[in-house]
C-alpha positions as CSV (number, residue, x, y, z in Angstrom):
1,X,-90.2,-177.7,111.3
2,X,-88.4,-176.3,114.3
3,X,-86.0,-174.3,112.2
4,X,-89.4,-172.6,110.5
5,X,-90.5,-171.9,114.2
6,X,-87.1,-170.5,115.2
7,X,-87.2,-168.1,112.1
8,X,-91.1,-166.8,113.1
9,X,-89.8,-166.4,116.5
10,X,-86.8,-164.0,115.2
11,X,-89.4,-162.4,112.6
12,X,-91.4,-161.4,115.5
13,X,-89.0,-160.3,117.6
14,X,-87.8,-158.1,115.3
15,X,-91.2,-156.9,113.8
16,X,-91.6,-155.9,117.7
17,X,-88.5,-154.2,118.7
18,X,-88.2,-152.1,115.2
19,X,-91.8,-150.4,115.8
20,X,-91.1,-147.1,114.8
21,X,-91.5,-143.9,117.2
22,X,-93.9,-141.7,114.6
23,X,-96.6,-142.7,112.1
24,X,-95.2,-140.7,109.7
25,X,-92.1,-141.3,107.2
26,X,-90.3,-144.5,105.1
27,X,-90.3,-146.2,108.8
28,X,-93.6,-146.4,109.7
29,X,-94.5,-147.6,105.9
30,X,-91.7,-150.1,106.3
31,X,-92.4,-151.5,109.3
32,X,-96.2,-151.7,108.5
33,X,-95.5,-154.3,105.1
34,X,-93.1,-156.3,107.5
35,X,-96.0,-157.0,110.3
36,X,-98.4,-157.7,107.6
37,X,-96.0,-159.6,106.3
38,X,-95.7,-161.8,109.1
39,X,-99.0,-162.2,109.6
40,X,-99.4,-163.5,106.1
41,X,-97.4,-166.0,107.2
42,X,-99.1,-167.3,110.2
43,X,-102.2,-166.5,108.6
44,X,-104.1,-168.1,105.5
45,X,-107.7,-167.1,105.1
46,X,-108.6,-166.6,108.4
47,X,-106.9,-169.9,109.8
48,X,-103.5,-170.5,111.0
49,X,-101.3,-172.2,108.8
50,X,-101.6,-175.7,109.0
51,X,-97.5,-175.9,109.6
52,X,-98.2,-173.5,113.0
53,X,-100.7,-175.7,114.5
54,X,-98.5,-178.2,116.9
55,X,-96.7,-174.7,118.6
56,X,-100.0,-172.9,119.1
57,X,-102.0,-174.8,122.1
58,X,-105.2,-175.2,120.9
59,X,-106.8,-172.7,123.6
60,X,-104.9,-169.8,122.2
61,X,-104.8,-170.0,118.7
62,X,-107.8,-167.9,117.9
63,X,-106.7,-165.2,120.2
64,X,-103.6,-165.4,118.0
65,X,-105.3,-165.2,114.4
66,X,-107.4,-162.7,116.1
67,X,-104.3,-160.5,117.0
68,X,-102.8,-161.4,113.7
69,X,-106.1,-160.0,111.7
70,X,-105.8,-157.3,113.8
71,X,-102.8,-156.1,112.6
72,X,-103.5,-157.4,109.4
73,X,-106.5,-155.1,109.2
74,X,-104.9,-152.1,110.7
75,X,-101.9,-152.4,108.0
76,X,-103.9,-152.3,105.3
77,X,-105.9,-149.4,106.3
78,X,-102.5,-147.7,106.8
79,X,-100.7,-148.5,104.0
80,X,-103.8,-147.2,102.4
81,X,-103.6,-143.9,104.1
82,X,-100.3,-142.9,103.1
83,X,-100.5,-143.7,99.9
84,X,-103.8,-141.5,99.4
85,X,-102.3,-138.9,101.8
86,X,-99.4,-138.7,99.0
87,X,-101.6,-138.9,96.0
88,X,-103.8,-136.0,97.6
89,X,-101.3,-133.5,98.9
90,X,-98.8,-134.0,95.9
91,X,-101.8,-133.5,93.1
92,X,-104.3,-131.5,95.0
93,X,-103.8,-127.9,96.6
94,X,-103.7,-128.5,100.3
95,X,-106.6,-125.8,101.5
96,X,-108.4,-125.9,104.8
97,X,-110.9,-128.7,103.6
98,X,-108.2,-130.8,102.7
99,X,-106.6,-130.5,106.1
100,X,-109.6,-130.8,108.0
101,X,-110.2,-134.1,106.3
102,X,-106.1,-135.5,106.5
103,X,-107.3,-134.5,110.3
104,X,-110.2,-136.5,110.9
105,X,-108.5,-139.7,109.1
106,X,-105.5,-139.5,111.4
107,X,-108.5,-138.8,114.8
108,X,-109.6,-142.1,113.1
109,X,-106.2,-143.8,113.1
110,X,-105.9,-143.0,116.5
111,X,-109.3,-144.1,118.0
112,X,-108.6,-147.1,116.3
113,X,-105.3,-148.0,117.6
114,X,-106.7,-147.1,121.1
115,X,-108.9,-149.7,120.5
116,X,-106.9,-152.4,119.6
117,X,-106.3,-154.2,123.2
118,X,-110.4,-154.6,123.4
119,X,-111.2,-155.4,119.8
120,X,-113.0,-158.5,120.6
121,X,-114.3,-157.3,123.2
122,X,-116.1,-154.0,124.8
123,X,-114.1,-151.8,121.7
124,X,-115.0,-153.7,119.0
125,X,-117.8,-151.0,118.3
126,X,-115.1,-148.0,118.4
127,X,-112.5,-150.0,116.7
128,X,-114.9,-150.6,114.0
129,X,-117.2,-147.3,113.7
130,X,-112.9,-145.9,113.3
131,X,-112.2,-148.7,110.6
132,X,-114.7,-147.1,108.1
């Protein structure tokens, strides 16, 4: 149990120091399956995994799925992006509409990642009015 522990510790660790410095490119896309990757293993619909429970004091660990959904959420919706950013601009002439709306869907991406630090809380209205 302590060796599974030691490995989610080094996951995270490195799922936080390899964030990548632009949204754009095979990093960002990378990095964005690894941290939902980690949160599928913390995470199992909507609870933490039973295994995780004695290293999470009960006080914090719905702060922690919280956070984990969180980034859960927001990978999805990324990983989403970029692959209908790709099918878009590499099938369909890019023309003003087309770059208006690639525009509006990264002003969303980033109203929702400002929102992020107050999801549950005062920016859970901005976070998810961004979201759709």
């Amino acid at each position: 149990m302590a060796d599974l522990l030691k490995e989610l510790i080094e996951f995270a660790e490195e799922v936080r120091t390899t964030i990548p410095s632009t949204t754009t490119g095979a990093d960002a896309i990378k990095w964005m399956q690894k941290a939902r990757y980690f949160t599928d293993e913390c995470i199992v619909e909507g609870r933490l995994k039973g295994n995780l429970e004695p290293f999470i004091p009960l006080k914090r660990r719905g702060d922690f799925v919280q956070a984990a959904e969180s980034v859960k959420a927001v990978g999805g919706q990324f990983q989403g992006q970029v692959e209908e950013v790709k099918r878009l601009t590499n099938n369909v002439p890019v023309t003003w509409q087309m770059r208006l709306v690639l525009i509006a869907a990264m002003a969303g991406f980033l109203t929702m990642a400002m929102a992020i630090p107050e999801v549950f809380g005062a920016g859970a209205l901005t976070f998810e009015l961004s979201y759709l």
